[in-house]
KOLMARRO-33785 format. One record per residue: z, y, x of N, C-alpha, C, O, CB in turn; residue in three letters. Coordinates in pm, whole numbers, padded with zeros to 5 digits, always signed. Glycine has a CB too. Example, Ala and Ser with C-alpha at 12.3 -4.5 7.8 and 13.67 -1.06 7.14 Angstrom:
BEGIN
+00780-00569+01319+00780-00450+01230+00780-00330+01320+00846-00332+01424+00905-00447+01131ALA +00708-00225+01285+00714-00106+01367+00787+00003+01290+00804+00114+01341+00572-00060+01408SER 
! end
This chain:
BEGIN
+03791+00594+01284+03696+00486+01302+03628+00447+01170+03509+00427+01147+03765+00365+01361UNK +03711+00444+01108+03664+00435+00905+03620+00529+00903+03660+00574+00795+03771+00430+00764UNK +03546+00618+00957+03538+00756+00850+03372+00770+00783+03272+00756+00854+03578+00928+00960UNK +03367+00802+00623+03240+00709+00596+03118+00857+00611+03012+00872+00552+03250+00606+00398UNK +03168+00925+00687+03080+01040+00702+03025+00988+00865+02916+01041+00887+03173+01213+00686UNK +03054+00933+00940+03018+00873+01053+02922+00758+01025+02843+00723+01113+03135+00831+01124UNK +02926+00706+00921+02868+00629+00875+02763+00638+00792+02688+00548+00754+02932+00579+00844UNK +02762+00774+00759+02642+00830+00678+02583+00865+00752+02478+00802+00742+02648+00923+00587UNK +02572+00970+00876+02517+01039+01019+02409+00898+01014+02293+00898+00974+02659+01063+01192UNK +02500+00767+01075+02440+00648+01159+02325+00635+01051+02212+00685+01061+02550+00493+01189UNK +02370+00563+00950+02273+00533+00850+02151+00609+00839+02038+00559+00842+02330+00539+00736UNK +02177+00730+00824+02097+00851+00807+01933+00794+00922+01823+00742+00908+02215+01021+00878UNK +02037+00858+01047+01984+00797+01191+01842+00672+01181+01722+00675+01207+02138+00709+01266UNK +01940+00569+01130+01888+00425+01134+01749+00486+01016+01630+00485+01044+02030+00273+01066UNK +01790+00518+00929+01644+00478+00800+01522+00590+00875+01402+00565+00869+01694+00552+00563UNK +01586+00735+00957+01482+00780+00970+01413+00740+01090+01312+00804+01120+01496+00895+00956UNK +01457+00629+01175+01383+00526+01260+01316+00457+01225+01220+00420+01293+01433+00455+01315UNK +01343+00408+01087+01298+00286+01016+01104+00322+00962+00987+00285+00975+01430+00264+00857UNK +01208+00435+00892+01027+00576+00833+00939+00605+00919+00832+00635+00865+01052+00761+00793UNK +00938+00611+01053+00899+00680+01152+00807+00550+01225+00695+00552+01275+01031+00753+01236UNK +00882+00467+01213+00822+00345+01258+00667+00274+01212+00590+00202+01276+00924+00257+01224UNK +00661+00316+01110+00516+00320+01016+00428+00403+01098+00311+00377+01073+00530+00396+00850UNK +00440+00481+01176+00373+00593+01262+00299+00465+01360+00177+00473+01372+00502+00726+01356UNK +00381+00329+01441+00291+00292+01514+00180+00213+01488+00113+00162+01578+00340+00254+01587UNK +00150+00197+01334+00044+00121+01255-00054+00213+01227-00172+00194+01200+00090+00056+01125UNK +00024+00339+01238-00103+00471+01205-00149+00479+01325-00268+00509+01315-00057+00640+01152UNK -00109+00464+01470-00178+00492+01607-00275+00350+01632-00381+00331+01693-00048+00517+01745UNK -00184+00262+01552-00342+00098+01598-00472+00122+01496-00584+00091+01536-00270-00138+01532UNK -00449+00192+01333-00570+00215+01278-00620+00332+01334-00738+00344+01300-00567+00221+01140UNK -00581+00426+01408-00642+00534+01404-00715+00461+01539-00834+00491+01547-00554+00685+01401UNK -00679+00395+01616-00776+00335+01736-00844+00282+01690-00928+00372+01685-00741+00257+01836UNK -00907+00174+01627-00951+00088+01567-01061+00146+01490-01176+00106+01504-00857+00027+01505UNK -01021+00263+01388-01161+00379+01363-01211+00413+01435-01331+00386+01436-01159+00492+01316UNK -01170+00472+01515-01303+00525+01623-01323+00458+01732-01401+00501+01817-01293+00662+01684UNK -01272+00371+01745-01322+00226+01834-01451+00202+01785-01554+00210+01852-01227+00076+01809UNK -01440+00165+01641-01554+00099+01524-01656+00185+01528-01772+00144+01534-01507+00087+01360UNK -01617+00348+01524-01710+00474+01453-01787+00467+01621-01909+00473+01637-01602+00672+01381UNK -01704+00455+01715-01805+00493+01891-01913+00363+01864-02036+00366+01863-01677+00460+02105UNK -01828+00258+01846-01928+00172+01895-02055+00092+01796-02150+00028+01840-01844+00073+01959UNK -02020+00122+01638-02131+00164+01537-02251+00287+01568-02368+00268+01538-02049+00213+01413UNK -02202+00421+01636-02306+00500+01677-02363+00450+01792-02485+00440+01806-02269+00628+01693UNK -02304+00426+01854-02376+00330+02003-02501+00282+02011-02600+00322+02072-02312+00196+02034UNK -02472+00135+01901-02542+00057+01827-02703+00115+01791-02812+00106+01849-02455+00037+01708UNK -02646+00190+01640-02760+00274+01629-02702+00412+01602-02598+00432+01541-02861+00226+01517UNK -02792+00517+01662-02768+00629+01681-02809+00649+01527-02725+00656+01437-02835+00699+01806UNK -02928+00656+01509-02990+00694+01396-02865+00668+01224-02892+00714+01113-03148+00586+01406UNK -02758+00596+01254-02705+00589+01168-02549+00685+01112-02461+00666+01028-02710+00473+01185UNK -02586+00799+01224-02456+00863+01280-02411+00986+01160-02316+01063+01167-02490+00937+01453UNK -02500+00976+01067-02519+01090+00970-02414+01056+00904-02311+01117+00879-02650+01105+00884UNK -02472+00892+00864-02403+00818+00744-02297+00772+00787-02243+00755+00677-02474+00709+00679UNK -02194+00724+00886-02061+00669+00926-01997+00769+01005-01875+00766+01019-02069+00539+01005UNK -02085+00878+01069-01936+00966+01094-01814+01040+00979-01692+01055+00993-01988+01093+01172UNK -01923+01083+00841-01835+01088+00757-01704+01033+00698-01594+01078+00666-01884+01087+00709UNK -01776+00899+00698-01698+00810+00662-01581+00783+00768-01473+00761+00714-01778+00700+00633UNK -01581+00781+00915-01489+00762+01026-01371+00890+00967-01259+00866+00923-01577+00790+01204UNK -01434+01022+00979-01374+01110+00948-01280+01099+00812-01165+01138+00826-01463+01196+00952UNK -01313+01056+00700-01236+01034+00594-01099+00897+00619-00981+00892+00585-01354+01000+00477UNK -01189+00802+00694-01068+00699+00709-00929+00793+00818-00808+00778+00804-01147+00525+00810UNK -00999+00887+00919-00919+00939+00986-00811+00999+00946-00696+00978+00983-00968+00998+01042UNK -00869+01115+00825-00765+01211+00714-00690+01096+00618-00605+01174+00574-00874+01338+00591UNK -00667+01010+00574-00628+00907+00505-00513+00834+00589-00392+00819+00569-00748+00822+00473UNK -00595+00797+00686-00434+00744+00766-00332+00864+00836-00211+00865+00858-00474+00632+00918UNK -00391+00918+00848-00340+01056+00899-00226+01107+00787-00113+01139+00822-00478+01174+00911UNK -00262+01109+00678-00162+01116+00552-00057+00997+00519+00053+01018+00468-00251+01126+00426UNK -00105+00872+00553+00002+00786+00570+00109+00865+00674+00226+00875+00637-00054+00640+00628UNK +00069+00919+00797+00160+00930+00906+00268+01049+00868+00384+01055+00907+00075+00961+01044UNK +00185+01166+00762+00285+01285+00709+00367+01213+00605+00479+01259+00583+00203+01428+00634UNK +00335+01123+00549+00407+01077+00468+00558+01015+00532+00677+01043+00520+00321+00988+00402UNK +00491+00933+00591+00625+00906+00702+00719+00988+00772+00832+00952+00804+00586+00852+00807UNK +00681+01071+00789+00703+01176+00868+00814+01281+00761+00923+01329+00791+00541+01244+00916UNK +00732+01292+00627+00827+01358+00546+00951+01279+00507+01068+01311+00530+00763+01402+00431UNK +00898+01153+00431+01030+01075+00439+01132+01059+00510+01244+01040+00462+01018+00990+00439UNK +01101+01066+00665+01247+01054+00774+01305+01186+00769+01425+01205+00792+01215+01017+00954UNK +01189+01319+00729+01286+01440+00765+01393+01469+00614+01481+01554+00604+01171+01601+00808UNK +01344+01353+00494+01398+01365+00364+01529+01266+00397+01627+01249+00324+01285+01317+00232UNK +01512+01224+00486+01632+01096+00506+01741+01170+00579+01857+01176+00540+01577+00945+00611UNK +01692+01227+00689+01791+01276+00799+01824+01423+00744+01902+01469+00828+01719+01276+00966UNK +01805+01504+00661+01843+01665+00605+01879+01663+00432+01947+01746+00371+01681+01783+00633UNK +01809+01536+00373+01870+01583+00222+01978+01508+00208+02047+01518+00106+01777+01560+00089UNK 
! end
């Protein structure tokens, strides 16, 4: 019941829940961009040159928050 290798597993467990959890702030910005980017082109079309880029860059950016997370839990739960 003491045994602190059971307790490392759990722990382990717990932080790479914890890391992973940052993932559901990456699914509300990643809505929220192209919520903004649809309904900015909507608006005006003519401006679609200049903010799809930009949609696209906020996209790769949070998107790297999410590998980041993503590496951290698999650095939590294997190293």
């Amino acid at each position: 019941m003491n045994d602190p290798a059971a307790y490392l597993g759990a722990f382990k467990a717990l932080g790479a829940g914890i890391a992973v959890f940052a993932l559901f702030g990456v699914g509300l910005a990643l809505g929220n961009i192209f919520s903004t980017l649809i309904s900015s082109v909507a608006r005006n079309p003519s401006a679609r040159d200049t903010v799809f880029p930009i949609g696209i860059l906020g996209f790769a950016l949070t998107e790297a928050v999410a590998l980041f997370a993503l590496l951290i839990a698999f650095l939590i739960l294997f190293a």
